[in-house]
N, C-alpha and C positions, 0 to 999 in steps of 0.2 A: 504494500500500500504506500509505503515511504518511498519508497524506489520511483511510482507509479506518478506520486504528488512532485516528486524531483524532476521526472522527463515533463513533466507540463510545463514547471516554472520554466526551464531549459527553450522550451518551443517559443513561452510566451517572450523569452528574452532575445532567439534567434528570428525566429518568426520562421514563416517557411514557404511551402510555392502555393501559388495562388491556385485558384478554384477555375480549372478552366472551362468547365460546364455552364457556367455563370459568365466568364470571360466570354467564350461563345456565343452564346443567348442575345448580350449586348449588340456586339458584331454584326450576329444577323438581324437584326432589328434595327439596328443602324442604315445596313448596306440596302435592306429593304426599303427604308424609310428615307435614303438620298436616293434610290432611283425612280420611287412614286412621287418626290416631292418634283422631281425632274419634267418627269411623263406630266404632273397635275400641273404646274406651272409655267411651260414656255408660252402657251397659247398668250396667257395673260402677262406675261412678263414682254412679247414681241409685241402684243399689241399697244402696251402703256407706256415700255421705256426702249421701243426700237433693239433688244435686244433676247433673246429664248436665253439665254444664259445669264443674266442676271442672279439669278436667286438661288440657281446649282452651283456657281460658282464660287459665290459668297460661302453657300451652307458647307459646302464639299473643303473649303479652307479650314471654316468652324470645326470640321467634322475632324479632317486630320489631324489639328492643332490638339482639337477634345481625348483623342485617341491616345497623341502623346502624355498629355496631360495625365489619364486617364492611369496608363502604365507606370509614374513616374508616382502619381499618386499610391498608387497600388504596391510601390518600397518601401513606401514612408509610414514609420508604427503610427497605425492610426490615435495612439494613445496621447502621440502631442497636442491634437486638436483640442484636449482638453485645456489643454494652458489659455487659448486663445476663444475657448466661449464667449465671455464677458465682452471682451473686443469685438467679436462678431457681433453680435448681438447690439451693441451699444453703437457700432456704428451703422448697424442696419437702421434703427430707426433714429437716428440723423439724417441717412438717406430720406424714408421714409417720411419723417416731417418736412424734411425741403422739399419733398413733392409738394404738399399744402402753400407752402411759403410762395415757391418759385411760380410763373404764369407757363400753360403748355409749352414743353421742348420740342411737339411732332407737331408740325404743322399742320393743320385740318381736323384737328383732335380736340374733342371738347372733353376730355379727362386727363388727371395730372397721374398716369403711369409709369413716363420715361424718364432716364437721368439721362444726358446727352455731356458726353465729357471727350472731347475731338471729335475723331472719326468713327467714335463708340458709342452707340446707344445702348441702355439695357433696362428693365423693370427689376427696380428695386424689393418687387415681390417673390422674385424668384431667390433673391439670395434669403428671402426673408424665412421663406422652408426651412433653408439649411440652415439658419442660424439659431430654428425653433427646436430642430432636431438636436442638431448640436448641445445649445445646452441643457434642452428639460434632460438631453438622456446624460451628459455630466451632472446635473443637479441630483438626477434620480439616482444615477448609480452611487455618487455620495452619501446623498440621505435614503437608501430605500428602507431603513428602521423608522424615517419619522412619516411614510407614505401614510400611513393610517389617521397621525395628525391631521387636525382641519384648518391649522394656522401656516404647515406648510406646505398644504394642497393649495390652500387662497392665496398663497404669494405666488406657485407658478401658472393659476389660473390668470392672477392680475399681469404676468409676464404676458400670458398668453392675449388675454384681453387688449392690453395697450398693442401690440403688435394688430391684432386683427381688428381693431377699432381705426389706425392708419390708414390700414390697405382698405376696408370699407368704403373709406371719406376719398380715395382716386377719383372715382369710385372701381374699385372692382372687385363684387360679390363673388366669380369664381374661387378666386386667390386666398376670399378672406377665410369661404366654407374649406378651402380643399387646407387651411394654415390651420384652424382650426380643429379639423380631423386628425391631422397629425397631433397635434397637441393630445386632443383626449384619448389616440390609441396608445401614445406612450404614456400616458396617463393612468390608462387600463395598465396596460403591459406593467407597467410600476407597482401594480398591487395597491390603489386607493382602495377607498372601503366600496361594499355597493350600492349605498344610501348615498354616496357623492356622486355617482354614477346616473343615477336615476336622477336626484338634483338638477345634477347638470346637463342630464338632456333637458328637462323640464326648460331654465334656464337658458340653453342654448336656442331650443326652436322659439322661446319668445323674441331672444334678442336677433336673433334671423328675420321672423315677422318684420320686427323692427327696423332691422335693418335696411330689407326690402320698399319697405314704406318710405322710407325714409329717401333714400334715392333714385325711388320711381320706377321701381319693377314692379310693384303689384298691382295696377290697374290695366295696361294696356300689355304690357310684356305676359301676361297669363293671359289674357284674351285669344293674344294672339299664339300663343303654346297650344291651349285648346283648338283654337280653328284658324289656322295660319292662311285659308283661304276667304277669311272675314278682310285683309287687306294683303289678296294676293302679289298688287306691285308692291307695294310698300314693306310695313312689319313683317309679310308673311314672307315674300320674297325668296329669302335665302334658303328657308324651310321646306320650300315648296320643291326649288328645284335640287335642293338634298336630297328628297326622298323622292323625286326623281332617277336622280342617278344612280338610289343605292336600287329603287323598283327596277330601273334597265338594265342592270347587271345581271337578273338573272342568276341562276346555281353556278356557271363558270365563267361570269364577266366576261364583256367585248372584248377584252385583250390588253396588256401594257400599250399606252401610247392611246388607242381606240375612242377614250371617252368622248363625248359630245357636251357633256353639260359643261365641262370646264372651260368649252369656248365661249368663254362672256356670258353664260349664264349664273351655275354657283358665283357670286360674287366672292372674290379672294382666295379661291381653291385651294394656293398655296398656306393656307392659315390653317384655323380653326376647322373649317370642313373638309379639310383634305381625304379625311377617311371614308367620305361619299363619295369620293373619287377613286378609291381605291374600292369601293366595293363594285362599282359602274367596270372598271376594268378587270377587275379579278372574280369581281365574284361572290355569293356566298361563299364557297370554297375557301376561295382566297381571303376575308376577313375573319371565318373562322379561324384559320392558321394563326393568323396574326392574332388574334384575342387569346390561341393560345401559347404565341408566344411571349406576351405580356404575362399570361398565367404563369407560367415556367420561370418566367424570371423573377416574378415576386415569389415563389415557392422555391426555386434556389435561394435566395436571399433569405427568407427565413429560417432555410436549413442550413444557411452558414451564421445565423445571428442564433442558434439553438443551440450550434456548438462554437460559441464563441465561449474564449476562457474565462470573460468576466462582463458583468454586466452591461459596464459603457460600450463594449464590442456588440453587445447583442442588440441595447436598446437601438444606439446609433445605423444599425446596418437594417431592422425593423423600420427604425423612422424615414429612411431615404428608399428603400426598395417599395413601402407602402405609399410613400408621396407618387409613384411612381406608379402603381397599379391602380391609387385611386385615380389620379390625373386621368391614366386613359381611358377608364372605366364613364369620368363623367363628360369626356370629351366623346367617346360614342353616346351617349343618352340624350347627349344634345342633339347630335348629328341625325340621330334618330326619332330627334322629338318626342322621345322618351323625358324627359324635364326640359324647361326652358332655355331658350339660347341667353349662357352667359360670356360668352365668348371667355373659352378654356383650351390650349392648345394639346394636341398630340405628341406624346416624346418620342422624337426618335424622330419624327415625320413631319410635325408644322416646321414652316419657315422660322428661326429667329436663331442668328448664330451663338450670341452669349448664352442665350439661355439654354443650346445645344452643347455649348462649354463648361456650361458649370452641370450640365447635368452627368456628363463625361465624366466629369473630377470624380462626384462623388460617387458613380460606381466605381472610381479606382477607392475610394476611400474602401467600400464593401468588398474589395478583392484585398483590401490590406485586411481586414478583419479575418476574412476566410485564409489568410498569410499564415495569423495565430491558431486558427481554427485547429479541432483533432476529425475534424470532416474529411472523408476520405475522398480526394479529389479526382 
């Protein structure tokens, strides 16, 4: 048993080879996801900026750069991140309140999302994940003796609250629900009691209501969720020819390249609906695969956060493989008018190079865990 607790410490101090079934998983979801982004966007990229390649070449830079990053990530014991919580975190929302402060960075945009700093733009929502992840699961793994307390559950609810009370006021209800779920699954995972649990749904879905009222989704935005053909040019628009193209696709989709609706109809293809284009070309068939390769990858990732040596490994590698399977989970619901359009992107597949960057990093952080891991690779 001595021996057995010796070779651990041993692993956890060398670290060791990363999880390639995971490493994989990435990979293809990746390489899928630049050449549908490719196929979904020249139509609308030649017609608006005279050039098909705009937006493949951008993302396919992000993509390589992400890769590197990704790997270089995946040496580094993920256990330093903990020094640099606070930091993260503290200067996430700095970011996040000079959204408020500052007047739109994207021109045509009547919401404060972007920080624009040279020739980089990015939404300070996306670092706001990892920074939520990051340190409820340092907090938690610290304190998980006081998780049962209700004085140190309401200090990382109020972390959590000030962070998704920011992002709310952009406005962007995607970002703040999908910040939020992160919060309370590592919340869960932490072992609160189940009377906070119930609580805090109770809590949550008021301050949702609220929220929605508050910046003008709940009158006209459900109207048009229910019957998107009540203002077919208008609200219902983009809805309409979604399901569209995911109803043309058929069991084996028109084919890469084939789609029709992406020619100036889905408005922005390369974005938020991209995955209607991907069904129009591939298929049921083909969306299946992909839903389960999102499946795969959150279920590798749980099975390297199950055998992680110590807690910050498991919460940390839980928190960012789960941001990642709800993300796409409510980016098809949308696309399918399964819940309302809150404009949510797809990983691996929407256009946005940073946020293709940072999502890179952190699966190399999850391949640094699985580094520690006694998961048999």
């Amino acid at each position: 048993m001595a021996e057995s607790a010796k070779r651990r410490q041993s692993k956890i101090k060398r670290g060791g080879r990363l999880d390639i079934t995971f490493l994989s998983l990435v990979l293809i979801l990746l390489t899928i996801g630049l050449v549908m982004l490719f196929s979904a966007s020249y139509a609308y990229s030649l017609a608006y900026y005279d050039n098909s390649y705009k937006f493949i070449t951008r993302q396919a830079a992000f993509g390589a750069v992400g890769v590197v990053a990704m790997l270089v990530f995946s040496k580094i014991d993920y256990h330093i991140w903990r020094k640099f919580a606070w930091i993260i975190y503290a200067v996430t929302i700095i970011m996040l309140g000079a959204l408020l402060i500052l007047p739109p960075m994207v021109s045509g945009m009547d919401v404060k999302r972007w920080l624009v700093i040279g020739p980089i733009n990015f939404q300070p929502s996306e670092v706001a994940k990892f920074a939520i992840v990051l340190l409820f699961s340092s907090l938690i793994a610290a304190n998980y003796k006081q998780m049962k307390s209700f004085k140190f559950v309401f200090f990382l609810v109020v972390l959590l609250g000030l962070t998704c009370g920011l992002v709310v006021l952009e406005p962007h209800l995607s970002a703040t629900v999908l910040i939020f779920a992160i919060g309370v699954i590592l919340l869960i995972v932490g072992g609160i009691k189940k009377r906070y649990i119930v609580a805090g749904g109770v809590a949550g879905a008021g301050l949702f209501v609220a929220a929605i009222t508050l910046i003008g989704y709940s009158s006209d935005r459900i109207k048009y969720w229910l019957d998107p053909w009540a203002d077919s040019t208008g609200e219902g628009f983009q809805t309409i020819q979604s399901l569209l193209a995911i109803g043309s696709g058929g069991i084996l989709g028109r084919g890469i390249g084939q789609s029709r609706q992406k020619h100036l109809w889905v408005p922005e293809p390369h974005n938020d609906f991209i995955f209607s284009i991907v069904c129009e070309e591939l298929g049921l068939i083909g969306a299946v695969v992909i839903i389960l390769l999102f499946c795969l990858l959150v279920w590798r990732g749980f099975t390297i956060a199950m055998h992680s040596p110590d807690k910050f490994g498991s919460l940390l590698a839980i928190g960012l493989v789960f941001q990642v399977g709800l993300q796409a989970m409510l980016n098809i619901w949308v696309v399918t008018n399964t819940i309302p359009n809150t404009g949510i992107s797809l990983p691996f597949f929407s256009y946005g190079g940073t946020s293709l960057l940072i999502l890179l990093a952190e699966m190399g952080i999850v391949l640094s865990v699985s580094r520690y891991s006694d998961l048999e690779k």
